[in-house]
C-alpha distance (Angstrom), angle and dihedral (degrees) to the residues before:
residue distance angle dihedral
X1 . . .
X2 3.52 . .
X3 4.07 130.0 .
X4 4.28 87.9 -100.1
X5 4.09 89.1 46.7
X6 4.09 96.6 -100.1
X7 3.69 119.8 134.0
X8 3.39 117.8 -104.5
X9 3.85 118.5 -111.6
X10 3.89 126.4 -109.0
X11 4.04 80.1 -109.3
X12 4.08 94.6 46.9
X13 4.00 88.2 50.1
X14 3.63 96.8 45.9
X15 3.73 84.6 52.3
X16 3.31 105.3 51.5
X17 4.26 92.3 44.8
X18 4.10 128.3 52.8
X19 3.33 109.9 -113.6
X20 3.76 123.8 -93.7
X21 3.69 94.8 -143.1
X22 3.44 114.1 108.8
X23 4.24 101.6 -124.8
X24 4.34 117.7 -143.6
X25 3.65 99.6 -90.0
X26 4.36 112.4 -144.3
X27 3.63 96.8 -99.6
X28 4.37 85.3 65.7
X29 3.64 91.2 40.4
X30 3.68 95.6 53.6
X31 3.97 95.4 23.3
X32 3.67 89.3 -117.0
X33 3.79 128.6 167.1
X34 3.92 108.9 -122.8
X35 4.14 83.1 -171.4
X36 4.04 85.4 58.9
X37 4.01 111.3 82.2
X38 3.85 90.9 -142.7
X39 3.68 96.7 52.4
X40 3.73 96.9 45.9
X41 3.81 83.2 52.8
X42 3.55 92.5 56.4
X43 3.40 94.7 47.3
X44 3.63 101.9 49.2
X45 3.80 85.3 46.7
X46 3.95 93.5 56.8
X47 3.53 83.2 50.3
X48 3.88 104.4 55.8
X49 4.00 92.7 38.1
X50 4.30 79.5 60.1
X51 3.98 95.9 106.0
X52 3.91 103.5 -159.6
X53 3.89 93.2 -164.7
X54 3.48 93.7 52.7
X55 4.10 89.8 48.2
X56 3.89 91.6 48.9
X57 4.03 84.5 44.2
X58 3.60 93.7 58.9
X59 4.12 96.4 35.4
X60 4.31 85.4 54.0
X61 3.58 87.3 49.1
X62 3.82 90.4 45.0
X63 3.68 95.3 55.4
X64 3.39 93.7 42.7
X65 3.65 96.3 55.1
X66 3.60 108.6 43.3
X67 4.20 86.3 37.2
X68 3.87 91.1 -115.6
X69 3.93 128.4 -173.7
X70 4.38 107.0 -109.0
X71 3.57 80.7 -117.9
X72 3.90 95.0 74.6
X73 3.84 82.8 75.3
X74 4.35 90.3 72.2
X75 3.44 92.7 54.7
X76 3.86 106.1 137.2
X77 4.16 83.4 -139.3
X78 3.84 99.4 78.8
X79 3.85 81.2 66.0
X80 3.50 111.9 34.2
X81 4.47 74.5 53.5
X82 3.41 92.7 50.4
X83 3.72 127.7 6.2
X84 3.83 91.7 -157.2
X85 3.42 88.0 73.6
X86 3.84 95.9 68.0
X87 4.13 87.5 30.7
X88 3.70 94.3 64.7
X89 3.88 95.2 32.4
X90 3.60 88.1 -118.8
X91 3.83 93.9 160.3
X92 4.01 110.5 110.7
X93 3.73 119.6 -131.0
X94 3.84 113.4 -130.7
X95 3.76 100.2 -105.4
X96 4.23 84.9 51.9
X97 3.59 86.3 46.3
X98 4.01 93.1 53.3
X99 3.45 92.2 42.2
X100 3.70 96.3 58.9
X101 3.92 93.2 39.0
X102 3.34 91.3 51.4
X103 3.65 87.9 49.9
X104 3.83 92.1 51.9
X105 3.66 88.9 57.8
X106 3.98 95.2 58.3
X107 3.35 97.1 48.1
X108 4.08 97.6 52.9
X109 3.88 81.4 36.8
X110 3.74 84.0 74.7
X111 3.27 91.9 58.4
X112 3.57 110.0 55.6
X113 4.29 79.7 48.3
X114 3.48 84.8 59.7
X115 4.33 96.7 48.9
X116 4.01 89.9 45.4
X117 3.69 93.5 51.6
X118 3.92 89.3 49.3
X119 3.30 93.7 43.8
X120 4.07 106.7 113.9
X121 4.14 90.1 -150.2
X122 4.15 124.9 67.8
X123 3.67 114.6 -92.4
X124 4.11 106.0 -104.6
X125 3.83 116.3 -158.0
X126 3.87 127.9 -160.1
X127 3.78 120.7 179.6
X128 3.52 139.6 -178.4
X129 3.88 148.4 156.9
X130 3.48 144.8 -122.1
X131 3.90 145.5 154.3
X132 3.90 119.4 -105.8
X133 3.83 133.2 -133.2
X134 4.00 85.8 -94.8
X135 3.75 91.6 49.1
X136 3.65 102.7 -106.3
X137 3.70 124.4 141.3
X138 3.56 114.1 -132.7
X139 3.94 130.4 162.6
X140 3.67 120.3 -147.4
X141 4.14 122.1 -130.7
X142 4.21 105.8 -158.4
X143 3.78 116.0 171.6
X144 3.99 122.2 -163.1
X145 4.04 132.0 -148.8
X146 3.41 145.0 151.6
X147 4.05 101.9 -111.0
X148 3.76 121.7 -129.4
X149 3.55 104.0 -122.3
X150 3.82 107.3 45.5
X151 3.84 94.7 18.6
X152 4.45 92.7 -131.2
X153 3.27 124.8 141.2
X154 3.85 106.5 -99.2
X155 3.95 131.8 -159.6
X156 3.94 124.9 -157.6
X157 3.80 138.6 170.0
X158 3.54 110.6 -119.8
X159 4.05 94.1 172.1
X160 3.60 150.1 10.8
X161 3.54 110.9 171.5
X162 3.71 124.4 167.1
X163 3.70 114.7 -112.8
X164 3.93 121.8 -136.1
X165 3.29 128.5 -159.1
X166 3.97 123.7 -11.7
X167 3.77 118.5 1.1
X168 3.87 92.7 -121.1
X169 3.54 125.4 178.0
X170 3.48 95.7 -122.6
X171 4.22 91.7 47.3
X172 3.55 96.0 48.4
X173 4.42 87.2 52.1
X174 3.80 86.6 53.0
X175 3.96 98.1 54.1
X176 3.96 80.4 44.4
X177 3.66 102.3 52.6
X178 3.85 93.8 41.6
X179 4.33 83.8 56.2
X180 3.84 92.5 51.3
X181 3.96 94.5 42.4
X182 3.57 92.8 46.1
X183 3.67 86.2 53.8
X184 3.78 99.1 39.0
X185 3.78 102.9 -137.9
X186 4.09 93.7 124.2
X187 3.52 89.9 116.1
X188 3.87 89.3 42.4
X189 3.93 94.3 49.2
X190 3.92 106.6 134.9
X191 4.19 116.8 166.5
X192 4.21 136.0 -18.1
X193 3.90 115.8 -133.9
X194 3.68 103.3 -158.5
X195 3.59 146.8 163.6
X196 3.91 128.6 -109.8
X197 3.95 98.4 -107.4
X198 4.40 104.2 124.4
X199 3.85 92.9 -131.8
X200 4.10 83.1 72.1
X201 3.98 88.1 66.1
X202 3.67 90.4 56.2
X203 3.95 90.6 46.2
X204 3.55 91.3 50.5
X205 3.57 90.1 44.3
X206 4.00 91.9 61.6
X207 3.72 92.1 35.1
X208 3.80 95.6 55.7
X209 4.16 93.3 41.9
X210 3.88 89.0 50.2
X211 4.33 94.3 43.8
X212 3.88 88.4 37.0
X213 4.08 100.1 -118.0
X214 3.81 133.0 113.1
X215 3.92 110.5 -102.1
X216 3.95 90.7 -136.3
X217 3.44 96.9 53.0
X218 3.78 86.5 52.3
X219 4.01 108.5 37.0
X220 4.02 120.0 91.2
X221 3.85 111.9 -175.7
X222 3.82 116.5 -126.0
X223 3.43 101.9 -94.2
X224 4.31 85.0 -154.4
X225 3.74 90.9 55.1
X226 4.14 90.6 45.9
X227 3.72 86.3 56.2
X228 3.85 99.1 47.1
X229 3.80 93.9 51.9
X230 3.84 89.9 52.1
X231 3.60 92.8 44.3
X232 3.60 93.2 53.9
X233 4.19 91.8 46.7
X234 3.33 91.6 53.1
X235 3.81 98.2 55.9
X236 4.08 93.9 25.4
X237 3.08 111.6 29.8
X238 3.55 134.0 -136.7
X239 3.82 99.8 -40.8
X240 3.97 104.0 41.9
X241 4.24 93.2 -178.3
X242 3.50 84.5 47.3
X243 4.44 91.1 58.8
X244 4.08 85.9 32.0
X245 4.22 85.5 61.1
X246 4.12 91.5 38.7
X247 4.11 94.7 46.8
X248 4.12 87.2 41.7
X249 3.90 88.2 54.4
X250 3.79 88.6 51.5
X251 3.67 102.6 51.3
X252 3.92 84.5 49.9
X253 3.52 93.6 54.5
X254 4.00 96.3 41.0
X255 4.23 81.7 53.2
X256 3.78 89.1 51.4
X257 3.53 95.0 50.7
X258 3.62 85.6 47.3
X259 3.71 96.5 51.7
X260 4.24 85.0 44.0
């Protein structure tokens, strides 16, 4: 069970148990005789050169690379490939395998701190939300610059965090604020590209008072949204649900006809 009183998954119980599988040892993979003196010392050497670190290194890096699930590292191929794996219990548990991804993160975090504040332009920002395939709501924190070595414009992601509850003003300026200080390119802050939604006055509202700068001296509209709302009032109307419901009530009745 877990802490709240759910059952653990088939995933969270292989996790927190070694497996009782019995894993190819090296003698099968490399038809070795255990009984022969030479084999066994080839085995056992194949074994101690195995450098868990370095496997758990390259499997973080994996993960984080290709954007795999923390369940890739149970996969019964690591050792069925190589039996050391399973031999030195070289398999991470999840909360190891956070620890060190999260880890990862900081350290190339410092990084990216390091290109903004060399960058010879201001630091733009742009945000904006939307709801993912799995139904989460998460808002996405890009800066722009002009980087120091090639002098091109440059986009990066500073944030994603997933939003609960409301979308206030006032909620979506916190998530903000923490991006830019965690970045430190206050002093560097240049222009905000947003869309027209009214909970982005209030966020610019807190963002300017806490950086010291008027919002509306700061704020350019997304010219792509602009266009898109005009677009749709000039072939729906004013009230676009309201055309949506009348042109869904007229393909059912053209079908019906049909059917008749």
């Amino acid at each position: 069970m877990t802490p709240d009183g759910k059952p653990k998954s088939d995933l969270e119980q292989r996790d927190g148990q070694k497996s009782k599988k019995t894993h190819r040892s090296i003698a099968d993979m490399l038809d070795l005789d255990p009984n022969k003196a030479g084999d066994q010392a080839l085995a056992n050497k194949m074994i101690t050169r195995f450098d868990p670190s370095h496997f758990q290194r390259l499997l973080v890096k994996w993960i984080i690379d290709a954007n795999l699930p923390f369940s890739t590292r149970l996969f019964n191929a690591f050792c069925y490939l190589n039996p050391s794996v399973a031999i030195r219990d070289a398999v991470l548990r999840r909360t190891k395998l956070k620890e060190l991804v999260v880890a990862e993160y900081y350290k190339h975090r410092e990084v990216v701190v390091d290109v903004l504040q060399m960058a010879p332009s201001q630091v733009h920002i742009a945000f904006d939300g939307w709801r993912s395939p799995n139904q989460r709501n998460l808002y996405s924190i890009a800066a722009f610059f002009r980087d120091q070595q090639t002098s091109r414009p440059k986009k990066i992601i500073l944030n994603v965090p997933k939003i609960t509850g409301r979308h206030f003003g006032t909620t979506i300026a916190s998530y903000v604020v923490d991006s830019i200080d965690a970045y430190q390119v206050g002093s560097k802050l240049g222009y905000f590209t947003l869309d027209n939604a009214s909970n982005n006055n209030t966020a610019m509202d807190e963002i300017g008072t806490h950086f010291g700068f008027n919002r509306r001296q700061r704020r350019c509209r997304c010219f792509s949204h602009c266009l898109n709302i005009s677009a749709k009032a000039l072939l729906f109307g004013k009230d676009v649900e309201a055309f949506k419901a009348k042109l869904n009530s007229i393909e059912t009745l053209s079908e019906a006809k049909f059917q008749l």
